[in-house]
N, C-alpha and C positions, 0 to 999 in steps of 0.2 A: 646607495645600497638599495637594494629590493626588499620590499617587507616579505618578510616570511611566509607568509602565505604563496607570494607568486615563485620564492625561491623553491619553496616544496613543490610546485606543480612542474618544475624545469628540472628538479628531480627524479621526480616521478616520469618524465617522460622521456628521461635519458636510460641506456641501457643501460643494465649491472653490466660490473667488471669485474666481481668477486663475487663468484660464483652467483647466485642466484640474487646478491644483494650491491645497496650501490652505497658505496663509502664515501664519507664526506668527512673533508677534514678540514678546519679552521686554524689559521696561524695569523698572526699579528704581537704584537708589542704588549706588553705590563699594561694593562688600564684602557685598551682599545676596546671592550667591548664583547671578547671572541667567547665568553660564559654565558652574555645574555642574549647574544644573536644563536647559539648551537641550542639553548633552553629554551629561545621561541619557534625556532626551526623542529625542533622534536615533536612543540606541543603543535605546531602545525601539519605533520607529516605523520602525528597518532599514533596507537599503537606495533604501529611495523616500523617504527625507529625504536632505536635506543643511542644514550650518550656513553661514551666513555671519554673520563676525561684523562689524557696523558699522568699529572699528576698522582693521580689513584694508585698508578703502577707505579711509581717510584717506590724505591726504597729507603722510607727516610729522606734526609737531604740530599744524595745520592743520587745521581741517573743513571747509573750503572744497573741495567737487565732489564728498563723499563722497555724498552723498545723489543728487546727478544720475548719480553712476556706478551709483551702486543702482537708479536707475530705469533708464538707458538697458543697462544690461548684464544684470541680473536682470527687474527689475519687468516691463519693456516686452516684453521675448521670453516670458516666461510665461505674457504674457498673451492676446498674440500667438498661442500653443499651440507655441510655441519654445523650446529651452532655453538658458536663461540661463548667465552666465558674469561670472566679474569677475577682473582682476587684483590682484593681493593685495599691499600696500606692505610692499615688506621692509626691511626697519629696518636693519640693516648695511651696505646699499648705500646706501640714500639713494633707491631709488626702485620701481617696481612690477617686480614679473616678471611669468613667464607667467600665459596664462589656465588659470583652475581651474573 
């Protein structure tokens, strides 16, 4: 794997493909690591990254709308040339709060 530093410069010099921005997505397995490689990827690529992590958007235990809110709240305004936003499910209430 590439430390973080060199991943974000192979970012940065690849074109956007969403709208003005370039989406990166991490997948692997329970316990591979994909929280603490997208956490050092962000602090290495600064302030014009942000994380959104799948999870957030769930509802509850439930995957059901997580993906449509990723579209209609991130995906679609990015691409748009809009910035994106989603509400993040907070686990102690029971339901979403504000937008982030």
């Amino acid at each position: 794997m590439l430390p973080a530093d060199a991943l974000a410069a192979r970012i940065r010099a690849a074109p956007a493909r969403l709208g003005d921005v370039r989406l990166v997505t991490v997948d692997g397995p329970a316990g591979s690591g994909k929280t603490t490689l997208a956490g050092r990827l962000v602090a290495a690529l600064g302030d014009d990254a942000a994380l959104v992590h799948l999870e957030d958007l769930y509802a509850g235990w439930t995957l059901t709308g997580a993906v449509a809110r990723l579209q209609a709240g991130v995906l679609r305004p990015l691409a748009e040339g809009r910035p994106g936003s989603h509400h993040r499910y907070d686990w102690a209430t029971g339901r979403f709060g504000p937008n982030r």
